[in-house]
Every structure is written in C-alpha cells, then in structure tokens.
C-alpha positions as CSV (number, residue, x, y, z in Angstrom):
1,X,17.4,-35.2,6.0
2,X,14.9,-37.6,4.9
3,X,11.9,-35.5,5.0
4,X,12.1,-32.1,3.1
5,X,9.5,-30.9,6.1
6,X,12.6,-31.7,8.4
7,X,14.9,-29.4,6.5
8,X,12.3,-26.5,6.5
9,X,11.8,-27.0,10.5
10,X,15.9,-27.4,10.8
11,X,16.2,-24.3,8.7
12,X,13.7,-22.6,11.1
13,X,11.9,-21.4,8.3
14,X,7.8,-22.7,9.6
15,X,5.7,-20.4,11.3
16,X,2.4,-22.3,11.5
17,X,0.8,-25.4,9.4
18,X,-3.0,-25.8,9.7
19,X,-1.5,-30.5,9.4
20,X,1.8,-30.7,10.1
21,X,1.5,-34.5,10.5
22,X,-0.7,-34.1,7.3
23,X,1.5,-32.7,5.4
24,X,4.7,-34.1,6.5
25,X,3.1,-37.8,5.6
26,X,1.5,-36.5,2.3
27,X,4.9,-34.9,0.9
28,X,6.6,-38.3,1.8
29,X,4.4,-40.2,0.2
30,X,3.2,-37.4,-2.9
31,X,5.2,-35.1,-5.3
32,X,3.1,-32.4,-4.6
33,X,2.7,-28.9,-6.2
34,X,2.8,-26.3,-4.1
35,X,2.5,-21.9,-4.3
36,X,2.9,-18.6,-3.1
37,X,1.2,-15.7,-4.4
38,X,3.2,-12.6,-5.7
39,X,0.5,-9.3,-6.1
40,X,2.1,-6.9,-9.0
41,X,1.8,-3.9,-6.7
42,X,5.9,-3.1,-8.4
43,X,8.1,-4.2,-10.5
44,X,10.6,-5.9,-9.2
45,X,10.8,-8.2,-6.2
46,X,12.8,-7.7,-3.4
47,X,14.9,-9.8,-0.8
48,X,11.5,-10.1,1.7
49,X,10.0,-12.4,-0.8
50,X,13.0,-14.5,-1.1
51,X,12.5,-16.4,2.1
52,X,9.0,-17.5,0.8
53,X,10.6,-18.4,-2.5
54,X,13.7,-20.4,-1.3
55,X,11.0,-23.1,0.4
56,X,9.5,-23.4,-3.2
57,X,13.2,-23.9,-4.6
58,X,14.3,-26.4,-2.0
59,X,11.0,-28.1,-2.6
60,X,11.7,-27.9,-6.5
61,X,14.9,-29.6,-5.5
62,X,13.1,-32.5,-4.4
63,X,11.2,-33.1,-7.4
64,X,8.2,-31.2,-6.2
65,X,6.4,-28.4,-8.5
66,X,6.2,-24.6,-7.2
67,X,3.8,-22.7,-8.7
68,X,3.7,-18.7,-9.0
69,X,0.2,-17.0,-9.0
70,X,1.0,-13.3,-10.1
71,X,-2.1,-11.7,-8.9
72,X,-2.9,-9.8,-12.1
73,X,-6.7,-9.4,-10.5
74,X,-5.9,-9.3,-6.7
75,X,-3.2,-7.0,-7.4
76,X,-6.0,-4.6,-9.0
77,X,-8.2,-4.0,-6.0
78,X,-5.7,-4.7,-3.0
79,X,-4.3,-7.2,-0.3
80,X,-5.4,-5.5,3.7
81,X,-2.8,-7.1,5.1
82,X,0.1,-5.2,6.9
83,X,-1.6,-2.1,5.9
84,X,-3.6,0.7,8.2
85,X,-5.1,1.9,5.1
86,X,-6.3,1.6,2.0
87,X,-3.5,0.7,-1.0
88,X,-3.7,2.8,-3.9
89,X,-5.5,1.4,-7.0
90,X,-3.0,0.8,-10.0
91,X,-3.9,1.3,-13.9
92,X,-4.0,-2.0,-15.6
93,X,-1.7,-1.0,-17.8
94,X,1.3,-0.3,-14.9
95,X,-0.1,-4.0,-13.6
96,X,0.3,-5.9,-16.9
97,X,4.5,-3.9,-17.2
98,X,4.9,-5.2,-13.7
99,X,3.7,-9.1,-14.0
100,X,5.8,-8.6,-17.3
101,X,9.0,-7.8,-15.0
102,X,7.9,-9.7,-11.9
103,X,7.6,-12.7,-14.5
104,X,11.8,-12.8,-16.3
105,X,12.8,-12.5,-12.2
106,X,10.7,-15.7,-11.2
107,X,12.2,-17.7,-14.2
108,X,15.2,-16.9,-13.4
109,X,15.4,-18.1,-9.7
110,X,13.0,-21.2,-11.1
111,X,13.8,-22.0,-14.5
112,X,11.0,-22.9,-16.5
113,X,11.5,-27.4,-15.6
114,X,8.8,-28.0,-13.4
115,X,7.8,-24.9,-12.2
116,X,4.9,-22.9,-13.4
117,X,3.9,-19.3,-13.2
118,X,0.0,-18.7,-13.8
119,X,-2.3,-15.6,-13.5
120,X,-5.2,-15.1,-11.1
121,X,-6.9,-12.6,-13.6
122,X,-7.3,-15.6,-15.8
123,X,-10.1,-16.9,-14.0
124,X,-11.2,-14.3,-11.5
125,X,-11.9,-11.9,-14.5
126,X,-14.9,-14.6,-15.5
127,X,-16.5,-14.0,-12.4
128,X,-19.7,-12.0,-12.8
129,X,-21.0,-10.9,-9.7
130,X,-23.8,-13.2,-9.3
131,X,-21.9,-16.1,-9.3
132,X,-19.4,-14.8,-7.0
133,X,-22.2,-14.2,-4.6
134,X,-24.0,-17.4,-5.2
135,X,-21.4,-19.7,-5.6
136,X,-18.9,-18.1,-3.2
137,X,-20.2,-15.4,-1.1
138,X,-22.9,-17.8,0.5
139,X,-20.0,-20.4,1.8
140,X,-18.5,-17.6,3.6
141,X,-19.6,-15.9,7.0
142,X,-19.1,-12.9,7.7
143,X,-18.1,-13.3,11.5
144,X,-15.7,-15.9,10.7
145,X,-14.4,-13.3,8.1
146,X,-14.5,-10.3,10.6
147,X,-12.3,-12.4,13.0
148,X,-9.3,-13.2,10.6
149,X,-6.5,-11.2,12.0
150,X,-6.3,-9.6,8.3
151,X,-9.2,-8.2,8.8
152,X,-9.7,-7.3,12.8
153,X,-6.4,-5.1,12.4
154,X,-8.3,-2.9,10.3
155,X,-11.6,-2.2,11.5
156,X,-10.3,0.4,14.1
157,X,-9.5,2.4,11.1
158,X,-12.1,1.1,8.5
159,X,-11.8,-1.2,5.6
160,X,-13.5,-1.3,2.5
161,X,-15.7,-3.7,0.7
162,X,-13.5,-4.2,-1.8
163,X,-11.0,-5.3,0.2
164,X,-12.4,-6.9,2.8
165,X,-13.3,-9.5,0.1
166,X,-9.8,-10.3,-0.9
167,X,-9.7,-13.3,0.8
168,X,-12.4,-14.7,-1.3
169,X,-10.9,-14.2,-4.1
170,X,-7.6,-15.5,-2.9
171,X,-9.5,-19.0,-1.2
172,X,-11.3,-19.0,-4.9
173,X,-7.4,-18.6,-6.2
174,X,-6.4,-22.0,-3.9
175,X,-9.7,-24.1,-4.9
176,X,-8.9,-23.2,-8.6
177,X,-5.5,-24.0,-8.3
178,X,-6.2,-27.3,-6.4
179,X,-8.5,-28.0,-9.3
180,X,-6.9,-27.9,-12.4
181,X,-2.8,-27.7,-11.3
182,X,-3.1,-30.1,-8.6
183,X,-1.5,-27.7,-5.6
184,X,-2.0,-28.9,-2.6
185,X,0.1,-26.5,-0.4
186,X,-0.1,-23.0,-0.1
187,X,2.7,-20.9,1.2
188,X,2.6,-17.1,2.4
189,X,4.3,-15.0,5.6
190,X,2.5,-14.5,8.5
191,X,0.1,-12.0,7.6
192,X,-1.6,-14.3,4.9
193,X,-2.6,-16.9,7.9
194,X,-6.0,-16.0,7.4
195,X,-6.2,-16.1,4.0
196,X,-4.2,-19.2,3.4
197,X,-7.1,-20.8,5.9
198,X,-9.5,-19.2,3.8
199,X,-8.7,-21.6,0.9
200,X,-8.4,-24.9,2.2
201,X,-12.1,-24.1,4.6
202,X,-13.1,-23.3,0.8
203,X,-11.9,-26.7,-0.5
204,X,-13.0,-28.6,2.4
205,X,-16.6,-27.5,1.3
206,X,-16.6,-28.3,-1.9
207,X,-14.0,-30.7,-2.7
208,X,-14.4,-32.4,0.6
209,X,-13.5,-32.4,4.1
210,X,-10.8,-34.7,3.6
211,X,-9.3,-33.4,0.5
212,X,-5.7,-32.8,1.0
213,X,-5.4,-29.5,1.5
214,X,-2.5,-27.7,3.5
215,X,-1.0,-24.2,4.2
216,X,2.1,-23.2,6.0
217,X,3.6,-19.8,6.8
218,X,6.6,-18.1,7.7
219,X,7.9,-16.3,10.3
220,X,8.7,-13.0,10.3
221,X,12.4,-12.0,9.9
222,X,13.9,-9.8,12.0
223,X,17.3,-8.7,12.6
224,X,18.8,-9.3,16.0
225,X,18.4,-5.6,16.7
226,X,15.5,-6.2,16.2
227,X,14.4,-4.5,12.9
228,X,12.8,-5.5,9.7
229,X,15.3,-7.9,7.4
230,X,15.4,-6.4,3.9
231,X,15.5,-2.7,4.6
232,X,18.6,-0.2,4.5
233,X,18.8,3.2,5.0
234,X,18.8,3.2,1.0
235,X,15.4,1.7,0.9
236,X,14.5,-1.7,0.1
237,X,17.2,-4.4,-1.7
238,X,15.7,-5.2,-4.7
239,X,16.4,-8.2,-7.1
240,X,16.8,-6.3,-10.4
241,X,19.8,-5.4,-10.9
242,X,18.9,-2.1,-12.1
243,X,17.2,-0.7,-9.0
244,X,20.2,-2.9,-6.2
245,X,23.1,-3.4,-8.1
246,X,24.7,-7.2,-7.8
247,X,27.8,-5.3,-6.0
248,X,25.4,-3.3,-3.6
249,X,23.2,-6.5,-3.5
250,X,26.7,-8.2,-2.3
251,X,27.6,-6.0,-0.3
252,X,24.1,-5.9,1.8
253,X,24.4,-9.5,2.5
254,X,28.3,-9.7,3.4
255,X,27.6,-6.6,6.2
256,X,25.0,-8.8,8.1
257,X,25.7,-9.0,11.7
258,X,27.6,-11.8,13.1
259,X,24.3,-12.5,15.6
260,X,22.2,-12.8,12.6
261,X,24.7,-14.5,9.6
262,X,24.0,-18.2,11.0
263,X,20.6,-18.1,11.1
264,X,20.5,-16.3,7.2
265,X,22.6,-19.3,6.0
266,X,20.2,-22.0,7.0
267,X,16.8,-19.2,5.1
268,X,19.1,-17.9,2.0
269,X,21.5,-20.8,1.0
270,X,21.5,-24.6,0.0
271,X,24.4,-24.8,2.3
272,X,23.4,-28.4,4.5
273,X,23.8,-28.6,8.1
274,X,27.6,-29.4,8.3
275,X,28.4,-26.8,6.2
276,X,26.6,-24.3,8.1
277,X,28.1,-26.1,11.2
278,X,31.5,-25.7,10.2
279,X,30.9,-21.5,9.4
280,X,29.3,-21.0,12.9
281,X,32.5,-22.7,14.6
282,X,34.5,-20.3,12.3
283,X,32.4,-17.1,13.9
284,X,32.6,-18.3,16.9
285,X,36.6,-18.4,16.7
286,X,37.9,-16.2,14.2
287,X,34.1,-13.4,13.3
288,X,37.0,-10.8,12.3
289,X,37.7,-12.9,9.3
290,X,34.0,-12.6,8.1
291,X,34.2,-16.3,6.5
292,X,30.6,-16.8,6.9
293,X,29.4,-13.4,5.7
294,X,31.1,-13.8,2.4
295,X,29.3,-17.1,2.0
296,X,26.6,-16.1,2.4
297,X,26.9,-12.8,0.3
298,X,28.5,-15.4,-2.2
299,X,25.6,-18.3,-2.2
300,X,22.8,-15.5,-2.0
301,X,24.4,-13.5,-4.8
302,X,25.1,-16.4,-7.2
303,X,21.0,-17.2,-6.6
304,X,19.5,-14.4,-8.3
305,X,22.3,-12.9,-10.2
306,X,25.0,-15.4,-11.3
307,X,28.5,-16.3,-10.9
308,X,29.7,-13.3,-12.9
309,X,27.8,-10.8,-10.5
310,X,29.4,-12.5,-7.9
311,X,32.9,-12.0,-9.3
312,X,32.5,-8.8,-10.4
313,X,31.1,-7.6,-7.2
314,X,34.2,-9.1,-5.4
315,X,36.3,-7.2,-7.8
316,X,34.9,-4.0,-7.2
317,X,35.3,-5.0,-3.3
318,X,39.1,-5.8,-3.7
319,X,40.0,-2.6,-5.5
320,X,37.8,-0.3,-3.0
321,X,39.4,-1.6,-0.5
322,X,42.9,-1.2,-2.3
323,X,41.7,2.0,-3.2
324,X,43.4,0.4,-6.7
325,X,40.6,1.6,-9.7
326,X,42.9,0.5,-12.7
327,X,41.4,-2.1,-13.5
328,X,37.5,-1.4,-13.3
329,X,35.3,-0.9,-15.8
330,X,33.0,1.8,-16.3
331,X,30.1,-0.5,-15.6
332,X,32.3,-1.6,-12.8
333,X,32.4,1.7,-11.2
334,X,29.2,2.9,-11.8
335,X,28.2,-0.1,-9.5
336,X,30.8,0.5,-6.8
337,X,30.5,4.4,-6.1
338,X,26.5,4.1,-6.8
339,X,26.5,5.9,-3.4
340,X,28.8,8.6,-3.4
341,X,28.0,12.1,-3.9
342,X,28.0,12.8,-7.8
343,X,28.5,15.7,-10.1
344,X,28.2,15.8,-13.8
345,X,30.8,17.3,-15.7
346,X,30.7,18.2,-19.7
347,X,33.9,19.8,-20.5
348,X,37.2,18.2,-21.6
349,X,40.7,18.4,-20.1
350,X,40.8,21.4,-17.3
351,X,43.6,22.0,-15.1
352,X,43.1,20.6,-11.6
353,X,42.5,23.7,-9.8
354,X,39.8,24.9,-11.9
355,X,38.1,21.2,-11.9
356,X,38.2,20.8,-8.2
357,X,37.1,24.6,-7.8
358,X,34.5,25.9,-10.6
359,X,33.8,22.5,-12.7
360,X,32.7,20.2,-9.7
361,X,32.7,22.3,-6.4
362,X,34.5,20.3,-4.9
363,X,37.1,22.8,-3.0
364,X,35.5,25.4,-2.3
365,X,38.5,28.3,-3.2
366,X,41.3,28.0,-5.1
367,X,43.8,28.9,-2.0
368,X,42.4,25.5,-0.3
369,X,42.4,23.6,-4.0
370,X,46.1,24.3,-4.1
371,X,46.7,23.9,-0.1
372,X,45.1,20.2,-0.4
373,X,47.0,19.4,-3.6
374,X,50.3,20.8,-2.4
375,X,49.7,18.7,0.6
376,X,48.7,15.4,-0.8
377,X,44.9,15.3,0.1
378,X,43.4,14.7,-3.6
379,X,43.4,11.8,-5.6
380,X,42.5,11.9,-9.1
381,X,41.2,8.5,-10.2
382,X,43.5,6.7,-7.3
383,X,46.7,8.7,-8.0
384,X,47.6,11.3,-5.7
385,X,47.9,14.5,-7.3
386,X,50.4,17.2,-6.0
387,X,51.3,18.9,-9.3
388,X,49.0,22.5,-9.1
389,X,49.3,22.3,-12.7
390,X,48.2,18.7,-13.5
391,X,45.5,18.4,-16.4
392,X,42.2,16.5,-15.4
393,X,41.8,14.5,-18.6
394,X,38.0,12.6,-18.5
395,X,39.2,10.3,-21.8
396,X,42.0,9.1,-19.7
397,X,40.0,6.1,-18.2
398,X,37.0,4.5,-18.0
399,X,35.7,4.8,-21.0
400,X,36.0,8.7,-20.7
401,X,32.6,8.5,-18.4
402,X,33.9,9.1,-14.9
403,X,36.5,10.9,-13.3
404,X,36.8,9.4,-9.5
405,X,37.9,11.9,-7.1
406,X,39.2,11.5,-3.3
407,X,40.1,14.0,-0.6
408,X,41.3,13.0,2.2
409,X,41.0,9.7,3.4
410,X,37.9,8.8,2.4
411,X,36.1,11.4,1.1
412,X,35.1,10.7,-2.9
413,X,33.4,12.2,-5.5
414,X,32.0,10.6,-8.6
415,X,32.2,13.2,-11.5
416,X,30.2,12.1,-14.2
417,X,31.2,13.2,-17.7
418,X,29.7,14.0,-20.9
419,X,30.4,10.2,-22.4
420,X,28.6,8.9,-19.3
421,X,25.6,11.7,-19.4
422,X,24.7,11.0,-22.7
C-alpha cells in the first residue's frame, strides 16, 4: 500500500480524523512526527494500549517519528474520561516509579532510533496560574468545553475543577509539542476525541488556522461477544512480564476466538494483506488446526517480549499438553501452572501418603490417599505413582522448588517448596 493512511483504514484501525484528506496528502508528502499520550496512573501497560501503539510502530516503519508524552503532570490531577467518578490522586513519588517502568516498556517496543519519549510535567509544572488563565484559559469557552463528550458524560454525576480542565492542559501538551518536536498528529482511542480537538482548536489560534494540525482516533475493540478486548477473568493482560507472564501472555492471544483472530491480525501484527489472506482461508477450512491463532500469539508475543518468550512459552505449551514436565525449568513451570491452586511446602523427603494427606491437603484421609494411589489417580511430577510407600523427594527436580502434583485427569496442584519460598 502506497499510503501508510491506506494500511491504517485496511487494517480497520481509524475511528475518526478531524482531515482525512489533510492528512493523508500531508503524510505523503511530510515525514511527520506523531503521539499518543500514556498517563502514569500504573506501572505497567497493558494489551489496550497496544492498538494505539502499533499505529505509531507501523508509522515508525515508514520513516516517521512517534513520540511518547508520559503525563508526569496530567497523570497527577486526572483524565475524566471513561470514568463516572473522580480518579484517585497518586503521590508523586508512586508517579515518578511508574514513568520509570512505563518508560524501559516503551523502549522496548520503539527502540530508542527515531522515537522519542518526553514528559508533560516538563513544561506544565512552569505554569503559574496567571499565565494559565491569561494565556490559556481566555482561548477556551466554557460551553464549547461543557459540550465535549468527556465532559457531558460526567455532569450527571459532577466533575471537578481540576478535572474538568484536563483538556487544557493536554491542548497546551499538543501546541507544545507542535512547537518545539514538530508533531503534527495526535493519536488517542475514542474517548480522547474531545481532547485531541482541543489541541489542534488551540494551535489553530495561535499558530494559525492553517497550521497543519491533525488528530485521529481509534475505535473501540470489542470481542465478537461483544465484550471489552484485553480483559480475562484474571484481570487485565499486562506487558510486564512480571504481572502476565510471556507463556500466559501467549496463551491469551492463541485462545482468541476464531470470529475475532482475523480482525486481531490486521490491529496486532505486521503481517500484510496476503498473509492475513492466506490465514483467513486457513480458518475458513481447517479453524480446528488453530493456524492463525498461533500466529498471531507468535507475531504479538515476539513484539513485546522476544523470540525466546515465544519459544519458551511454546515449550511449556507442548509439555502441558504432553503432560511431559522433564524437561522444564523451574522458571518454566512457575510460568506454566501460574494458575493452579498452590501450596507451599518446607519439609524434605515424606512418604507419599503423608504428603498428599497432612503436608499439602491434598487428599483429604489417608484411606482415599491410598485408594487414589492404588488406583492410579496421582501423578507426582508427571509419573504416576501407585507405590503407597513411594518417597516424595522435592530435590528431585526442578531445581528442588516445585513438586507438581495431578489427580485425576486434570486436576493439579503446584506445591511450592522451601528452595522456591525463600
């Protein structure tokens, strides 16, 4: 595709433009810079920002520069949208730890070659309040304000001043940006329509009315039964690894529903149109084979993890499924029975009767201990055990940390020992 607006619109990834024709002809003729905001309300992003983020990074791809504004001031007082009430102030100090982690995830999707990440506290924390008012506060009417959509959905339930503001500060955020890093594109979901518009109205006055000034937003993803994307019954999927592990991270994108996995592929991947072609013929004919879903779990994975997360979390898929744990490591199985029942465990070997029954609780007598071991129901790290007088060792693998037990088909237990408790 000739025009990277043609890929987005292809992709079905553009919600609204304030130009489209603007824009289309300015990126065709301009490398641009463009950005998204990221508030440090946490610390760590999670897979609802990446759509936002893979139009910077097919846009980087192109030659053009994203730009990051962590929103180190914004962040501090509050964003109204998608909210029915007011967000809880943060302490500076939990702000500046999360832009610190919010920061090593952004380089790693970007790099650090034409891309920048800046910090709206670096100019928004000049602002005394007279100038704000003066300089700002007079450009801005307050009708126009009380109609943004940000704002209307909140005045049933009240709003404060503080945030009812935030989309001067975020239009200051766009004009300062146009100024001195030369953005002239502004991305953001749905709900930052009236913001986004904000900005360039703000530009247009004082930079202009035909400065080139655009904004485009996303639409919101939802599944095709019809729920948010990005939420499990876990919680949100996060990108660090430490709160979604890359195998868990895998696995959420590998069990997306064959009504939604196309339409993924063109948002998540860098997969072009015959490629994504070729997977939908291959769940139209053969969706038990799940062709496209590992793809997808493959290209997303590889993104924001690596090509070592992604073989390691198709390790740990193989050998679940073989119920074959030989050759895991501890790190390995800590990722793949993450959410399994767990107990913890600090004594050493223990005949298997006594573990099952008094170490762990997992029988709940000794008469049905024996009964399920007799009759081939427990599996002590994937051998089945039918020796009443077996000795559990925990040194005997992985590392000594973890002691995997099954009963019955499917029904595991993670016992965590003392090496892995301490």
């Amino acid at each position: 595709m000739s025009n990277i607006m043609d890929e987005l619109a292809w992709r079905g990834t553009i919600n609204q433009q304030t130009d489209a024709a603007g824009l289309k002809d300015y990126v065709t003729h301009h490398q641009i810079a463009l950005y998204c905001g990221v508030d440090p309300t946490g610390d760590s992003l999670h897979v609802g920002h990446l759509v936002t983020f893979m139009i910077l990074k097919r846009f980087q791809l192109q030659g053009h520069k994203p730009v990051i504004v962590i929103g180190g001031a914004t962040g501090s007082i509050g964003d109204p949208s998608g909210k029915k009430s007011e967000r809880v102030l943060q302490s500076m100090e939990q702000i500046r730890k999360n832009q610190a982690a919010l920061t090593k995830q952004m380089e790693r999707l970007f790099g650090t070659d034409n891309f920048e990440i800046v910090n709206n506290y670096d100019w928004l924390s000049q602002l005394d309040l007279l100038t704000f008012l003066r300089d700002y506060g007079k450009l801005f009417n307050v009708n126009n304000m009380l109609n943004k959509e940000i704002v209307a959905s909140r005045l049933q339930v009240g709003i404060s001043y503080t945030e009812f503001t935030y989309q001067i500060l975020q239009a200051i955020d766009f004009l300062t940006l146009y100024r001195q890093h030369q953005v002239r594109l502004q991305i953001g979901g749905g709900d930052q329509w009236g913001n986004i518009t904000a900005g360039i109205d703000l530009i247009h006055r004082l930079e202009g009315s035909d400065a080139p000034a655009f904004g485009l937003t996303i639409p919101l993803l939802l599944k095709a039964d019809g729920t948010k994307f990005g939420k499990t019954e876990g919680g949100a999927v996060w990108l660090d690894p430490k709160k979604t592990s890359p195998y868990e991270f895998y696995q959420f994108w590998f069990n997306t529903d064959d009504r939604d996995v196309i339409k993924y592929l063109k948002y998540f991947t860098f997969l072009d149109q015959q490629q994504i072609q070729s997977l939908a013929d291959q769940v139209a004919t053969a969706p038990e084979k799940r062709v496209a879903q590992r793809t997808l779990a493959r290209e997303v994975t590889r993104f924001v993890h690596g090509q070592t997360a992604v073989e390691q979390a198709e390790k740990i898929s193989q050998a679940l499924f073989a119920d074959d744990f030989s050759s895991l490591t501890a790190a390995e199985i800590e990722q793949g029975f993450s959410n399994v029942p767990s107990v913890d465990y600090a004594g050493g070997p223990v005949n298997i009767v006594a573990f099952l029954v008094d170490a762990t609780q997992i029988e709940p007598s000794r008469r049905q201990a024996r009964e399920d071991i007799r009759n081939g129901a427990i599996y002590i790290n994937g051998v089945r055990q039918q020796d009443v007088d077996f000795q559990v060792d925990p040194a005997q693998a992985f590392e000594g940390k973890f002691v995997i037990v099954r009963k019955g088909k499917k029904k595991y237990t993670l016992v965590r020992t003392t090496a892995s408790l301490n």
